[in-house]
N, C-alpha and C positions, 0 to 999 in steps of 0.2 A: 408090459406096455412099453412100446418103441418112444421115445423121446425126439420130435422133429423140430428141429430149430424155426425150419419158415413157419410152420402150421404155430406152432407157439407166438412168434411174433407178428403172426394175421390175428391172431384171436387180441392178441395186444391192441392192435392198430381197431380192430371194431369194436374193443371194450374202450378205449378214449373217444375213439366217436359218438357211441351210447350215453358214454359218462357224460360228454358234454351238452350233450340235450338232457340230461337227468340233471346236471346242475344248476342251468336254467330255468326250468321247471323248479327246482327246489327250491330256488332265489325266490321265489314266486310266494310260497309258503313260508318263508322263516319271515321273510319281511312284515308280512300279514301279523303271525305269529311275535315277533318282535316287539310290535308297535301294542297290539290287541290284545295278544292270550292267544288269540283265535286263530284255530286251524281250519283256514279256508278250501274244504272239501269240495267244492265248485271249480275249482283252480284249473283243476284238467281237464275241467267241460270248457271254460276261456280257452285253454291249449286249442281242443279239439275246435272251438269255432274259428280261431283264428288259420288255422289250417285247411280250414272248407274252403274260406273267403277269400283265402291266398288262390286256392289250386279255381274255385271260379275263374276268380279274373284271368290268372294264367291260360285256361282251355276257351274263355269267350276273346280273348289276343290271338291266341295259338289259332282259333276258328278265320278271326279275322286279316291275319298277319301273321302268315306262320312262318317269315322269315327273317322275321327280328331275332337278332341274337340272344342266347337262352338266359346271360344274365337282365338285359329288362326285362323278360317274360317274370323271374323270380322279384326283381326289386320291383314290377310296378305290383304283383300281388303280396310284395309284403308291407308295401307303404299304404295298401287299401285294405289290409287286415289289421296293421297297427293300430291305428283310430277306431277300428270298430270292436277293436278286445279294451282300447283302452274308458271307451264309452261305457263297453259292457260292466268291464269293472268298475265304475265311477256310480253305477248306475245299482248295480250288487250291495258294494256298501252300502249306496244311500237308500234304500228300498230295504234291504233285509236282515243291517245287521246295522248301523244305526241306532233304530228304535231298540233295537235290544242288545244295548251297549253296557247298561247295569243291570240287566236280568242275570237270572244263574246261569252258571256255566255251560250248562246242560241245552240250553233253550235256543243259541247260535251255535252249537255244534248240529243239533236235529234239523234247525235249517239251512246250514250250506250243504248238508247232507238235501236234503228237498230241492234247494235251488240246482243242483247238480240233475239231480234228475230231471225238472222242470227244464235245463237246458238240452240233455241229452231227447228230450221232446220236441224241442223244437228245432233241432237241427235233423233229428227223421222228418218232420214235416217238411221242413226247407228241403234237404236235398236228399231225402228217401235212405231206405234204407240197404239199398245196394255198397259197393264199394266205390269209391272213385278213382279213375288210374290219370297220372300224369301224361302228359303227351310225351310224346319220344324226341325233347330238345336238350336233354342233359347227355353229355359227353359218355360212354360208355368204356372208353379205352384206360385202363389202370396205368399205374407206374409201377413197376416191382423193385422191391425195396428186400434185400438178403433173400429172395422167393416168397415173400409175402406184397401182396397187392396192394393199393390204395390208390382211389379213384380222387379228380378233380374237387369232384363233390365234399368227398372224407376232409379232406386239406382244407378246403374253405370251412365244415363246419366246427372243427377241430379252432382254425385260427378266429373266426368270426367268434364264437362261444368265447374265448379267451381274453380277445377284446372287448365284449361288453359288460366281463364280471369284471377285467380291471377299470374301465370305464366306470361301473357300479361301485368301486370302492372307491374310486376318488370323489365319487357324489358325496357319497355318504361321511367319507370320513372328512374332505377339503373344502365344501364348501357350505356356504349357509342354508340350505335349504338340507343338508344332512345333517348339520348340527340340531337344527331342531328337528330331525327323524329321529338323533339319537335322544333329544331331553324329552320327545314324547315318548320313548320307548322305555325310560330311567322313570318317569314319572310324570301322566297329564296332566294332573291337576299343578302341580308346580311348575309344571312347562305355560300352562295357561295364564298361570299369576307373572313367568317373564316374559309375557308377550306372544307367548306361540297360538296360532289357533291351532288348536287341537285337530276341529274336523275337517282345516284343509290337508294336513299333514298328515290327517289317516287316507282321505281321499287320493291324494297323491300318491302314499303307498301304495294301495289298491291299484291305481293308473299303472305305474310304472313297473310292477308285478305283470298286472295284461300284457304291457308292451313288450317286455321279457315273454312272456307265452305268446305269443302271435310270433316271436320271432323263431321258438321254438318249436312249433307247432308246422311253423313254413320247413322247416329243419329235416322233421323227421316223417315227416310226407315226403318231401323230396329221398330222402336217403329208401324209404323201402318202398318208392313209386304209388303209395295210395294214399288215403284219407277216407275216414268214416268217421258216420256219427258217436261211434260207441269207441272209438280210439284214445280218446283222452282217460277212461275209467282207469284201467290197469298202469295207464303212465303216470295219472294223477297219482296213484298207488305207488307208484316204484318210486317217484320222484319225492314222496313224503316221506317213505324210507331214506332216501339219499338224506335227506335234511335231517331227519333223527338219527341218522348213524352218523353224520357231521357234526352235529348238538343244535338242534333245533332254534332258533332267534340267533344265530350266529351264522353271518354271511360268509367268512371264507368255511366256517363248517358246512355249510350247502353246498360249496363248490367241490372241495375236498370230499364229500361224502357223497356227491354223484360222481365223481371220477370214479372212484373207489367201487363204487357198488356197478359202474355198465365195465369194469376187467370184472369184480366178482361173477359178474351172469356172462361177461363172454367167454373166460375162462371156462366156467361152470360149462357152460351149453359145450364149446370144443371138446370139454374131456369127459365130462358125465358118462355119457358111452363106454369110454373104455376103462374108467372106472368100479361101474357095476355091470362090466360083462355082456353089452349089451342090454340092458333090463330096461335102463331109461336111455331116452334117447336126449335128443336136444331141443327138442321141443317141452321138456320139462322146464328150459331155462327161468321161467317165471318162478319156480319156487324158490329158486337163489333169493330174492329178492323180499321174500317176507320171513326168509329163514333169518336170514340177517337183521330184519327188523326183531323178530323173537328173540335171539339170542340180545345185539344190543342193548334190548326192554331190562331183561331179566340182569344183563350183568352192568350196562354202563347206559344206564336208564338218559343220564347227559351228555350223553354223545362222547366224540372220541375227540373234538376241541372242548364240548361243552357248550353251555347256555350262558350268555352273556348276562340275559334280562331278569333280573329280580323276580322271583315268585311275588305276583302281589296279592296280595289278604281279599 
């Protein structure tokens, strides 16, 4: 096998941009995870509506004013997709996982498993089950970088991602409203007795997970030009690996462990080929992604920073 420096540093440049929609998304799940226990398996259906809801508004603009510039075509459908993941989410807690806050374990894992599907219904009813494609207002002309390309688009979502997980940690770790994310995620009931409420500070989580997915969601619709109903399942999927190969309840492990895992699958997908000879091609790249989770399981079950949060009884 020939060894090509550009083709290696394009695979690079589209595994950072993968990674950063995979971290976002993750951020989405550790938090949950963090605060709960609870691995909110719905997570990638909020992805997926927040992405329909963006790209609506973007083609009823585009329909009516197709010569606004392409950045309001994207900010007005991601500030009409935010509020309505961040509802969704508000709306998820309180409905279906809530009331089953001291059930077994087992009893809120089977229903965000249910509410995922119950969503992916309702967005084939909303907007069918076709694809949906972006109108043609995003720049198409690359920038070549040592003979590897990178589009407009890669750059903004490469630097936006970067800005909202550091934004995200200074929430968390600097001010008052993540001080008590982190006393409810050390312990409720003793966050309760210093004053925290407990259930606006799960609600909140919840919220600001959506809002991270709706922004992700706008992300990677724009980068591969469509949206479907059924696009959130296998991201939801990848993006829960990111988060267990970072150490699940551990927010720079979400970040660092969707970096990591969209070079594992870009990498993976560019060389697979020429690794087994043509046998697989690139279109395999989706097994990277659970292989990585398997191996993780079995050898570093807490991730590769680890779990912050206490096992609780």
């Amino acid at each position: 096998m020939t060894f090509h420096p550009e083709i290696f540093l394009q695979q690079i440049i589209n595994g950072l941009v993968l990674g950063s929609i995979y971290a976002l998304v993750a951020l989405g799940y550790t938090m949950v995870y963090g605060i709960l226990g609870l691995i909110n398996f719905a997570h990638g259906e909020v992805v997926m509506i927040g992405a329909l809801t963006a790209l609506s508004v973007i083609l009823a603009l585009h329909g009516a004013a197709p010569d606004l510039p392409a950045a309001l075509f994207i900010l007005a459908g991601t500030l009409v997709a935010i509020p309505v993941t961040m509802a969704l989410g508000y709306t998820i807690e309180r409905v279906a996982y809530r009331p089953l806050r001291n059930a077994p374990r087992l009893a809120p894992l089977i229903t965000a498993i249910g509410v995922s599907i119950v969503l992916q219904n309702v967005a084939l009813l909303v907007w069918g089950r076709s694809y949906r494609s972006w109108p043609p207002i995003l720049p198409t002309t690359p920038h070549t970088i040592l003979g590897a390309n990178i589009t407009d688009l890669q750059i903004f979502i490469v630097l936006a991602a970067a800005a909202i997980m550091a934004g995200l940690m200074l929430l968390v770790n600097k001010t008052k409203l993540g001080r008590a994310m982190r006393a409810t995620a050390e312990n409720p009931a003793v966050a309760g007795l210093m004053g925290v409420n407990v259930n606006v500070i799960i609600s909140v989580t919840f919220v600001i997970g959506a809002a991270l997915g709706a922004i992700a969601g706008v992300m990677v619709s724009a980068n591969y030009q469509i949206a479907h109903y059924y696009m959130g399942f296998i991201l939801g999927l990848k993006a829960f690996t990111a988060a267990v190969l970072g150490g699940i309840g551990n927010l720079a492990g979400a970040m660092l462990g969707g970096l990591l895992l969209g070079l594992i699958e870009s990498l993976g997908a560019g060389y697979i080929g020429d690794l087994t000879g043509g046998f697989l091609g690139s279109h395999y790249q989706d097994v990277f992604a659970f292989f990585v989770l398997i191996v993780v399981l079995i050898f570093r079950p807490s991730g590769l920073v680890g779990e912050r949060v206490a096992e609780r009884a």
